[in-house]
C-alpha positions as CSV (number, residue, x, y, z in Angstrom):
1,X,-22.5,0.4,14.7
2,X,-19.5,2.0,13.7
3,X,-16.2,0.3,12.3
4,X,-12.6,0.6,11.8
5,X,-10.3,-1.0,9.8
6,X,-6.4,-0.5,10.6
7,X,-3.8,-1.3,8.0
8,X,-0.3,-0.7,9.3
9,X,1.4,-1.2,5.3
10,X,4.0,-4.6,5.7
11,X,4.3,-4.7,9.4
12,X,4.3,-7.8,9.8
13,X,7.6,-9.9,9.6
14,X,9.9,-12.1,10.3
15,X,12.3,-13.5,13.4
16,X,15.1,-10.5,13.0
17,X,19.0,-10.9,14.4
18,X,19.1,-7.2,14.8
19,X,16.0,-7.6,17.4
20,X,17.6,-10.6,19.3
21,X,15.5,-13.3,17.0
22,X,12.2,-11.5,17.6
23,X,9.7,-9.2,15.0
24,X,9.4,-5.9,15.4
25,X,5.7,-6.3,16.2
26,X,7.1,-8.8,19.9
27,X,9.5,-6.1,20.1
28,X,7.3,-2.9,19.9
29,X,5.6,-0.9,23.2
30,X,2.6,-1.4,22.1
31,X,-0.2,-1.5,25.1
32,X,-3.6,-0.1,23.4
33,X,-2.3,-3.1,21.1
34,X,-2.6,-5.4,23.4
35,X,-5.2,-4.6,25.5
36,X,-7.4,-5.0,22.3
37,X,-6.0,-8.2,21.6
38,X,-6.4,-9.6,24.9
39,X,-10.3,-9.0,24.8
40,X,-10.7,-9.7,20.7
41,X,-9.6,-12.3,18.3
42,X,-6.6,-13.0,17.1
43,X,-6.1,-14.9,13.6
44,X,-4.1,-14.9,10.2
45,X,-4.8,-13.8,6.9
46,X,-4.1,-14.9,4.0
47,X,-3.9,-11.4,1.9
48,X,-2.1,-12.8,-0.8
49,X,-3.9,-15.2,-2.7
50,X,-1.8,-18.2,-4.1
51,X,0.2,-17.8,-7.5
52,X,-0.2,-13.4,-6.9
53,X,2.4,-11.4,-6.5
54,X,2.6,-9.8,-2.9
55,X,2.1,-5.9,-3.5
56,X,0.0,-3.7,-1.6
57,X,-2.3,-3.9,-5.0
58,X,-3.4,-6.5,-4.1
59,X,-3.2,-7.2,-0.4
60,X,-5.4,-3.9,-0.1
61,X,-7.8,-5.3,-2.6
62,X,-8.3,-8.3,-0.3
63,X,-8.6,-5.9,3.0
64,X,-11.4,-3.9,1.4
65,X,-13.6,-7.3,1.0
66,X,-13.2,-7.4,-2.5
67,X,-11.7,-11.1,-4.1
68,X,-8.0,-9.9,-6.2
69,X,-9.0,-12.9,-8.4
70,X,-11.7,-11.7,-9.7
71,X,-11.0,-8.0,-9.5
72,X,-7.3,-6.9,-10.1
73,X,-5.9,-6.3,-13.4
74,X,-2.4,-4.8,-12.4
75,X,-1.1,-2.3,-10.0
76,X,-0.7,0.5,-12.4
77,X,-4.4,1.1,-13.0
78,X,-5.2,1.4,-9.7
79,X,-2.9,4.1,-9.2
80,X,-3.8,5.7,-12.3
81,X,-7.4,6.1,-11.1
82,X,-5.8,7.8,-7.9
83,X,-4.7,10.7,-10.4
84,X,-8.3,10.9,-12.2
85,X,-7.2,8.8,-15.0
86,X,-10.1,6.9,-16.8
87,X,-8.3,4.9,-19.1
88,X,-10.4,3.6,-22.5
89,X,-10.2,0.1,-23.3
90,X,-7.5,0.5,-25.7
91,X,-4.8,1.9,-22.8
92,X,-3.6,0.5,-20.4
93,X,-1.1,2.1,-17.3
94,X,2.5,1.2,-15.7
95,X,4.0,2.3,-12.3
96,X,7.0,4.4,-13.3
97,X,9.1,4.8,-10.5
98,X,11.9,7.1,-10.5
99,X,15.0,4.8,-9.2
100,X,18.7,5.2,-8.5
101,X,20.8,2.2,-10.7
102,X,24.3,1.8,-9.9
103,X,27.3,1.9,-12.9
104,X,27.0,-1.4,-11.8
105,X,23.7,-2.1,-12.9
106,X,22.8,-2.6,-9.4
107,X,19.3,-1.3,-7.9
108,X,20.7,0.9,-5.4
109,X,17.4,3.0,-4.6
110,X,13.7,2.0,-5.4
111,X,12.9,5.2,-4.4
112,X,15.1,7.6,-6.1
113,X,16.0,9.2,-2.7
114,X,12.4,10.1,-1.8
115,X,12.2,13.1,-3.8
116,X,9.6,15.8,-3.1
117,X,7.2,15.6,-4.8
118,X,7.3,19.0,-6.5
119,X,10.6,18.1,-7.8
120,X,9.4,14.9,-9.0
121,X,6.4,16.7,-10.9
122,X,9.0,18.7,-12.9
123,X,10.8,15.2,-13.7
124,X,7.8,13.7,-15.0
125,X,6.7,17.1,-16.6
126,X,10.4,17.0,-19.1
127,X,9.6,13.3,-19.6
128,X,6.3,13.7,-20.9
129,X,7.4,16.9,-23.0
130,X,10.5,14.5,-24.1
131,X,9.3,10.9,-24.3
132,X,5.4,11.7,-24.2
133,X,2.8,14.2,-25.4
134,X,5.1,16.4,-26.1
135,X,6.9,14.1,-28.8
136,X,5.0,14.2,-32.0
137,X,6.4,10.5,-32.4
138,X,5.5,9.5,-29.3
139,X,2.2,7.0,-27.9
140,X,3.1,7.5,-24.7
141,X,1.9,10.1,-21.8
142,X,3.6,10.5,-18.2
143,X,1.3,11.5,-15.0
144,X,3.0,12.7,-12.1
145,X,1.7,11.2,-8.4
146,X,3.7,11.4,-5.3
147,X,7.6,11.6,-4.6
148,X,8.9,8.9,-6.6
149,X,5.4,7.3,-7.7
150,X,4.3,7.9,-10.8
151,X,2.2,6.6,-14.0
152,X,3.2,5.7,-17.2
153,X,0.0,5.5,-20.7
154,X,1.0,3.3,-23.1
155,X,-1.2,1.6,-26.1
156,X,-2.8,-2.1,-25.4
157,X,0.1,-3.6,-27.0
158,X,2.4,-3.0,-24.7
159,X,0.9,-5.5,-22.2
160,X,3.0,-8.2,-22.9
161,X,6.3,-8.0,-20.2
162,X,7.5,-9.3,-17.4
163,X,8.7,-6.6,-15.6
164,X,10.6,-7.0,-12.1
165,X,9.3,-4.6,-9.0
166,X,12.4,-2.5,-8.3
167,X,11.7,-2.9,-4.2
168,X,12.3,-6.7,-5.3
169,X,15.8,-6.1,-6.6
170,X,17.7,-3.6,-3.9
171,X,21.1,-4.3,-3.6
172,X,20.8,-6.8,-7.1
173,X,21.6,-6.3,-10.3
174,X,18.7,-4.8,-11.7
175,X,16.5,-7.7,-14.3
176,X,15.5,-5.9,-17.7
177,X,12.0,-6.8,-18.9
178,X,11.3,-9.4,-20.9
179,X,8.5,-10.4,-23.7
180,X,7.2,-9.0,-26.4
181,X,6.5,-5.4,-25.1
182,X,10.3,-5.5,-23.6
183,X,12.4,-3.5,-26.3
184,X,10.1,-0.5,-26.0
185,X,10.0,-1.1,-22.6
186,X,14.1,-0.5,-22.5
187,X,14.3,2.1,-24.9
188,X,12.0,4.2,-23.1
189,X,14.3,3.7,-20.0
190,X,17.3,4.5,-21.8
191,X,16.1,7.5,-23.1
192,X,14.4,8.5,-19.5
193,X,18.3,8.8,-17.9
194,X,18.9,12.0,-20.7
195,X,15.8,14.0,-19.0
196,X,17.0,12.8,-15.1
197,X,20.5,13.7,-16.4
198,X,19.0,17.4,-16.3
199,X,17.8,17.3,-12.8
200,X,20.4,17.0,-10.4
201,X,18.3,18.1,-7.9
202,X,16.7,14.3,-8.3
203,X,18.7,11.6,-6.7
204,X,17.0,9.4,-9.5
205,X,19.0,8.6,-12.4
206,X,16.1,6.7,-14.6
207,X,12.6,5.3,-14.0
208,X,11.3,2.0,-14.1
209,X,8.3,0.4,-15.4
210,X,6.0,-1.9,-14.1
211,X,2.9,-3.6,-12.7
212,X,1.2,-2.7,-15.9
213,X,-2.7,-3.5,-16.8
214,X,-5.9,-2.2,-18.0
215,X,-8.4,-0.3,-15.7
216,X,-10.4,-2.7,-13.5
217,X,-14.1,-2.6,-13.0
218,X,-15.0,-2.7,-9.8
219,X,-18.5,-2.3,-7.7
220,X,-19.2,0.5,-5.4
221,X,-18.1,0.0,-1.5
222,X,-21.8,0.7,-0.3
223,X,-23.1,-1.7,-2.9
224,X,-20.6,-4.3,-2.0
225,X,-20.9,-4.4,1.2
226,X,-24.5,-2.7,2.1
227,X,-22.2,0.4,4.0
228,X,-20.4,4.1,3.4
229,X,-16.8,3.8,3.5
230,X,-13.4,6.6,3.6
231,X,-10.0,6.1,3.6
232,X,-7.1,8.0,4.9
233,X,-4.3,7.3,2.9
234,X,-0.9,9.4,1.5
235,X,-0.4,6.5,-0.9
236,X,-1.7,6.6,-4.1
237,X,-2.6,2.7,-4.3
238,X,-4.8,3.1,-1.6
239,X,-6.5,6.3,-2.8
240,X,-6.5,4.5,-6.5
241,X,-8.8,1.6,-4.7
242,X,-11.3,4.3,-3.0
243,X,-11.6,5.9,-6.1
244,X,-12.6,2.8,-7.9
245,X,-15.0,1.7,-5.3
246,X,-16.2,5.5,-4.6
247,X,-15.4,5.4,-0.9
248,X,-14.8,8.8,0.4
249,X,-10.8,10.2,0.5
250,X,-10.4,13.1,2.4
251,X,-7.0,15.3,2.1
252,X,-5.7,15.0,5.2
253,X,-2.6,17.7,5.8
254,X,0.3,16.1,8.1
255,X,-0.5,12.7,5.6
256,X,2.8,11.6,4.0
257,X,3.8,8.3,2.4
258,X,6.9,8.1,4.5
259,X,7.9,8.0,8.7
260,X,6.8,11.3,9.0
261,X,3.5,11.3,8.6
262,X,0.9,13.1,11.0
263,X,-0.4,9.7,12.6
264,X,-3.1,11.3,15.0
265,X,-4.5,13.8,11.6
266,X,-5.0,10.5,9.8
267,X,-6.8,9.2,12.9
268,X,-8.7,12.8,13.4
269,X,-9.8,12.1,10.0
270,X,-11.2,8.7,10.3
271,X,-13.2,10.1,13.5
272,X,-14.5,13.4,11.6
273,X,-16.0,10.8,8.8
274,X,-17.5,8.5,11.1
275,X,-18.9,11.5,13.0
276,X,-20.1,12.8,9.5
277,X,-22.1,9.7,9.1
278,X,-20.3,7.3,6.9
279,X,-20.3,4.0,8.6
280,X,-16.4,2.4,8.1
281,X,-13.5,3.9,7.5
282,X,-9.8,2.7,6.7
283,X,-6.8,4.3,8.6
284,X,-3.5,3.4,6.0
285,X,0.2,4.1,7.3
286,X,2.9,3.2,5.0
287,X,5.8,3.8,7.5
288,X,5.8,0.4,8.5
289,X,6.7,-0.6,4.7
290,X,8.9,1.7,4.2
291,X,10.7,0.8,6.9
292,X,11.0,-2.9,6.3
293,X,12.3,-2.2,2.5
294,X,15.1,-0.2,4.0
295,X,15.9,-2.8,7.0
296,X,15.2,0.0,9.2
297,X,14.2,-1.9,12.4
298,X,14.3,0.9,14.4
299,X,11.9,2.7,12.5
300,X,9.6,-0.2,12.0
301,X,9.3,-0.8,16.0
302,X,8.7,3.1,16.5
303,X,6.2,3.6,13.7
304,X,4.4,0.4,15.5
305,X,4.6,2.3,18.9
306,X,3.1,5.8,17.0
307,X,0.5,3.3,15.7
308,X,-0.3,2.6,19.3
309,X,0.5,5.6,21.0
310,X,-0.9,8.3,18.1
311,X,-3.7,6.3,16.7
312,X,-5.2,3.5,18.8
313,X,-4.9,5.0,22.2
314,X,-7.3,7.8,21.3
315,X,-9.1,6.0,18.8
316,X,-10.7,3.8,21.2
317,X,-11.9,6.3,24.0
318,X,-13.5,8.3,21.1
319,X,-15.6,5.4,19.8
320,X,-16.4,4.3,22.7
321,X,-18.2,7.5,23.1
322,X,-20.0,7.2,19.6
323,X,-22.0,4.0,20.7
324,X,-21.0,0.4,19.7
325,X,-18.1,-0.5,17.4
326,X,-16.1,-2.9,15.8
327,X,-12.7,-3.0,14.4
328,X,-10.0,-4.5,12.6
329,X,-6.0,-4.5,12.4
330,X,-4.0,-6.5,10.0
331,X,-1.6,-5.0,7.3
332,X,-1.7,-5.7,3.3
333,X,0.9,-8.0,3.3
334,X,5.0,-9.2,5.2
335,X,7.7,-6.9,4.5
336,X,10.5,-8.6,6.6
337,X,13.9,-6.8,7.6
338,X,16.2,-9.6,6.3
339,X,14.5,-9.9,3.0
340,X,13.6,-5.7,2.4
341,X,10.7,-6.9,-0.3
342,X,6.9,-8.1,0.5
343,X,6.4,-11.9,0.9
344,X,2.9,-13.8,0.4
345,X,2.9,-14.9,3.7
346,X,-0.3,-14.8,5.5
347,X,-0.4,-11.6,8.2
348,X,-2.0,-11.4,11.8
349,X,-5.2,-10.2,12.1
350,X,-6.9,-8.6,15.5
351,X,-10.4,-7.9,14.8
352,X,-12.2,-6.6,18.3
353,X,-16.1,-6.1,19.2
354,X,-16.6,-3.5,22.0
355,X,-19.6,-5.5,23.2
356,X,-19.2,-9.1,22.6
357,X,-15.3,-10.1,24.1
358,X,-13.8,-12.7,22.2
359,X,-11.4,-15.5,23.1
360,X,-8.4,-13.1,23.5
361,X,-4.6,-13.7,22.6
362,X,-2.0,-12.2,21.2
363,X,-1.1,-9.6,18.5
364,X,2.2,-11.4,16.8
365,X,3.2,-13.5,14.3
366,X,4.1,-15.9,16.6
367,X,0.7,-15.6,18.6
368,X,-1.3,-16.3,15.6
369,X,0.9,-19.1,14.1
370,X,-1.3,-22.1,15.2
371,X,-4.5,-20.5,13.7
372,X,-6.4,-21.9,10.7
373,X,-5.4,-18.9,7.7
374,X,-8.4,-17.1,6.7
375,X,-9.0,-15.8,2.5
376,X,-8.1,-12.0,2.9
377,X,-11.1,-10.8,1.0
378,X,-13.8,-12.4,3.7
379,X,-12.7,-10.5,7.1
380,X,-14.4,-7.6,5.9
381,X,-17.4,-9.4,6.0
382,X,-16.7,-10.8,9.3
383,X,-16.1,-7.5,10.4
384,X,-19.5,-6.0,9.3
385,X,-21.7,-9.0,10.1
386,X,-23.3,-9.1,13.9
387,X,-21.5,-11.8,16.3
388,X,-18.8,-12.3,13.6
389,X,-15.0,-13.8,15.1
């Protein structure tokens, strides 16, 4: 038995006026889609577990089977693991985005103006020669990741913030931290818009630090679940969670974080592990997300229909001829149009057995909406256990 697990990052959403009152997902050509849903089962998940925050931290957590109450400590960490980073006890990690603040104070881009990633990596290069390792005064270390994703080592003590996600405050005024940890916190900001200052080929102006916390401790995939695991990812949250679980990450060229991503290399990849033996594997697009944060709802439908068209369409045929299968489609969490940020709301699943049909129905939001909501964390298991629904 083979399986797949589909995560399309934040498609799901909400009734949009710029798609006549429907979501992109009723909108969307989407016939592989469909086809699968008519012969599977059709449900919602609750990714999000009440009182947590809805990031893709945590609603990937949940996807890979594993409970985000017991297991997550903070979205920094994971990421930090993504980039080798082992932290010891006494560190802990913060996401330091590179953003784009208004005169105004206003959050104008979460994403700096998706910068490559090589220019980003001489960004985070000056800051750590500035504000980190470089600065004999200095606790603090910078690690670059991907465009405008980065990582941020600070001592233990400065846990204790709240810190707003920038995504959460497009087109606001942008919410300084607060708590003990704060003032550093700020400075550190400050002092980061001297080093962007000498980068106009950076659309960023400062960074942004958050989702801070020490370096979980999580159980191997196969020993969790009693089977090999990969993921394809460009994101690196996602990689962060197979690195901390020790599920295999190939590099797959074409991969990017954004709508141009190589959708049928990522499913090329997923196939090549399966065929290499490994048992499950995770196919993660973040165009979807990316798209809902920028209220793109042209994008959002067409990196649905590439989902279908690019991924699914062959996807299928090829397991088919690899023997039995199972597989499973939900994304980590809502990123609606109207909103442009993540909601905890719970997420349509599809999960689909080539042997055994199930009741059948129909891959929306509004198709699912009558159905009993379902933790997150156990459809994995219902994936991998015989006769699951």
């Amino acid at each position: 038995m083979k399986y797949v697990v589909c995560v399309p990052d934040g498609c799901a959403d909400e009734p949009f006026e710029g798609l006549g009152g429907r979501t992109p997902l009723e909108v969307a050509h989407t016939p592989t889609i469909d086809a699968l849903a008519a012969r599977g089962t059709v449900g919602r998940a609750g990714v999000i577990p009440e009182g947590m925050a809805p990031g893709s931290d945590v609603g990937n957590m949940s996807i890979l089977g594993y409970d985000p109450a017991e297991f997550h400590t903070g979205r920094a960490p994971i990421e930090a693991a993504s980039l080798g980073l082992k932290l010891p006890a006494d560190r802990l990690a913060y996401r330091c985005n590179l953003v784009t603040v208004g005169d105004d104070t206003t959050m104008v881009d979460f994403a700096g103006g998706h910068p490559s990633t090589d220019a980003a990596r001489a960004v985070l290069e000056d800051l750590d020669a500035t504000l980190g390792r470089g600065n004999p005064d200095s606790v603090l270390e910078f690690h670059a990741g991907v465009e405008y994703r980065h990582i941020m080592v600070a001592p233990a003590d400065w846990l204790d913030a709240y810190c707003v996600p920038p995504h959460d405050l497009t087109g606001r005024p942008s919410v300084a931290p607060t708590g003990p940890a704060a003032e550093r916190l700020i400075e550190v900001t400050e002092a980061s818009r001297e080093v962007l200052a000498r980068h106009p080929d950076v659309a960023a102006n400062q960074i942004w630090l958050w989702g801070q916390g020490f370096q979980p401790s999580m159980p191997d995939f196969a020993a969790h679940h009693g089977i090999t695991g990969g993921i394809t990812t460009a994101v690196d949250l996602v990689r962060g969670l197979g690195v901390l679980t020790d599920m295999a990450l190939p590099d797959v060229e074409g991969a990017t974080p954004g709508y141009d991503t190589d959708y049928t290399a990522q499913r090329d990849a997923a196939l090549a592990g399966l065929a290499d033996g490994l048992d499950l594997f995770v196919i993660h697009v973040e165009a979807t997300d990316e798209a809902g944060h920028a209220g793109d709802a042209a994008e959002k439908v067409r990196s649905l229909e590439l989902w279908d068209s690019q991924i699914l369409a062959g996807l299928v045929p090829e397991l088919d001829r690899t023997g039995p299968w199972r597989l499973l489609m939900l994304p980590d969490h809502a990123t609606p149009l109207a909103r442009r940020t993540h909601t905890p709301d719970p997420v349509p699943y599809l999960l689909v057995d080539s042997a055994v049909d199930g009741p059948g129905g129909t891959y929306t939001e509004a198709g699912v909406a009558d159905t009993p909501v379902v933790p997150g964390h156990e459809l994995l298991g219902r994936l991998i256990a015989p006769g699951a629904a």
